[in-house]
Every structure is written in C-alpha cells, then in structure tokens.
C-alpha distance (Angstrom), angle and dihedral (degrees) to the residues before:
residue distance angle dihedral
X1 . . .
X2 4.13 . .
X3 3.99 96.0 .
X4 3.89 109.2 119.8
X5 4.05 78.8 -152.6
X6 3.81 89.4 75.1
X7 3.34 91.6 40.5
X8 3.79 90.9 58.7
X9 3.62 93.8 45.6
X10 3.90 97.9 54.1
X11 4.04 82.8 51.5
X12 3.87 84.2 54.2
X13 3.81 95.9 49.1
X14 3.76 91.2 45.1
X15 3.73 89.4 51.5
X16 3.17 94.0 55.7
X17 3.26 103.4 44.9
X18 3.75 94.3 50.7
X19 3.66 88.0 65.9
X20 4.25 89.5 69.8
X21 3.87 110.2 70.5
X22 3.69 88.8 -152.7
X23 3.77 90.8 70.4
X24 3.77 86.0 62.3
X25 3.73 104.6 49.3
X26 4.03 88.2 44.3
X27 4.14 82.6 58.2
X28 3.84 91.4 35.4
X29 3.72 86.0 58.0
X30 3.89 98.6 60.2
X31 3.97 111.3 105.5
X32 3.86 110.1 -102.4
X33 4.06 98.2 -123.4
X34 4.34 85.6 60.1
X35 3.98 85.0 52.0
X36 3.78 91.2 42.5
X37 3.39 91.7 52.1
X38 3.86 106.6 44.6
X39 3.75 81.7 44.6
X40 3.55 92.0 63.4
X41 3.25 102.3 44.8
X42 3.68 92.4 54.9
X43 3.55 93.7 52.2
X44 3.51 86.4 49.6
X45 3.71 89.4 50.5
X46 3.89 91.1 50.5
X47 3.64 94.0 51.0
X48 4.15 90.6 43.6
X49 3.83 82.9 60.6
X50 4.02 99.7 42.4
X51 3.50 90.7 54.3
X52 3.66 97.2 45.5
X53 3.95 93.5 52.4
X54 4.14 89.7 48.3
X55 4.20 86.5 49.4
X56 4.01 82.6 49.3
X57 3.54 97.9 47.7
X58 4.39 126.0 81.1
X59 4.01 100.9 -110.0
X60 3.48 120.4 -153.5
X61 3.61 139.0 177.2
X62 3.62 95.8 -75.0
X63 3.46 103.6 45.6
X64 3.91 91.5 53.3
X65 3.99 86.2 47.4
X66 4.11 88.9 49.4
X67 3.74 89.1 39.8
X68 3.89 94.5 56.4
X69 3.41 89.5 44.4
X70 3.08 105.4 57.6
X71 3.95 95.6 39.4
X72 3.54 90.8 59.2
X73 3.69 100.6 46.1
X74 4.15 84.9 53.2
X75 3.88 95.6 49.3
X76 3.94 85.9 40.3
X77 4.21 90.5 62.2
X78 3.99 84.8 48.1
X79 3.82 108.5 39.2
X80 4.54 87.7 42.8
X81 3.52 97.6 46.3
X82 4.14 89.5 175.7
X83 4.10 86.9 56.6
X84 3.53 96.3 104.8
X85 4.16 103.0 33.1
X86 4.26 92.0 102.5
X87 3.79 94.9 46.3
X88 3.70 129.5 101.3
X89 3.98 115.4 -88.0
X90 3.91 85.8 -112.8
X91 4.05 88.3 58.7
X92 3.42 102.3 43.2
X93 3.92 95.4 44.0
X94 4.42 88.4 53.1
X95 3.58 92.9 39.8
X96 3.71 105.5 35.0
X97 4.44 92.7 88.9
X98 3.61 107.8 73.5
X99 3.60 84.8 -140.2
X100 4.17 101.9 57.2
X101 4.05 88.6 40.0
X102 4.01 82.8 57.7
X103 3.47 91.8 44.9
X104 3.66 100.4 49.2
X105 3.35 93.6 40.8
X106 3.64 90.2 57.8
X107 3.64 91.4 50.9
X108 4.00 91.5 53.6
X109 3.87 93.2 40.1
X110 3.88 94.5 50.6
X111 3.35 95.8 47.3
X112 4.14 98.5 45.0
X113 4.02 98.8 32.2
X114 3.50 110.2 88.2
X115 3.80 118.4 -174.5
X116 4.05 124.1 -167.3
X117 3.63 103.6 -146.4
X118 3.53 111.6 -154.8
C-alpha cells in the first residue's frame, strides 16, 4: 500500500492507542527473541528496499561522493564509540545514532557538494 492516507491512519490508530497503558503491557509482555526477530526482519526489509531504489536510480558523480560520505560518517559514530565525548550535548545527542549522523550528513553534503559532470 503507497497511499499516504493509510499511512496517516495507522499514525491515528497508534495514537490512540498509546493513550491506553494496557496496550503497552500486552506488547511489553511478548518474549524478546519474537521482537528480535520481527525487528530484524524489518530492518532487513527496509534496507532490501533502500538498496533497490539506489540500484533503480541514474548515479552520478555526486551522488556516489554524497553516498560515501555519508556512509562513512554513520559507521564512524559506531566503529569510535568515544567520537562524540568532547562535543556539546546538542552534538552528541543529533549525531550519536549512526543512522541520523548519516542522514544529516547527507543533507549538509548534498546541499554544499557541487560536482561538474563532464
């Protein structure tokens, strides 16, 4: 389903149901290996689907340049866990997820790089 409309309503339902405590201890009552698992396999899923829109896609010089980028500074907040200890709270707390430091650096990097294709 690719309707924003659904979309909205799950967000709706969700809402909602937040707002009944008994929602959460039914979900806080499901065995961590079934959670583990259907969390991997929709991260897997995710990452089946980011990958097949980047093979879809034309890539050019910048994109490869803004991919790498942005790959490395992601894996870089991961792999040096002490990276971010001398920043400023505001720092560390946006860049301490691999995946919002590769976002944002995306962000920055695509909209500073600029690449004359020739």
């Amino acid at each position: 389903m690719a309707s924003r409309y659904v979309g909205y309503f799950i967000a709706g339902t969700l809402f909602l149901l937040g707002l009944f405590p008994v929602v959460g201890q039914f979900f806080s009552l499901i065995p961590d290996c079934e959670l583990g698992g259907a969390t991997l396999l929709m991260f897997g899923t995710v990452a089946a689907s980011g990958i097949r829109i980047i093979a879809a896609t034309d890539i050019n010089r910048k994109a490869v340049l803004v991919m790498a980028i942005s790959f490395a500074m992601g894996m870089s907040v991961e792999l040096v866990p002490g990276v971010l200890d001398k920043m400023p709270q505001l720092i560390h707390s946006l860049f301490s997820s691999r995946i919002s430091t590769g976002g944002i650096i995306a962000m920055i990097a695509n909209a500073l790089i600029k690449v004359n294709e020739t």
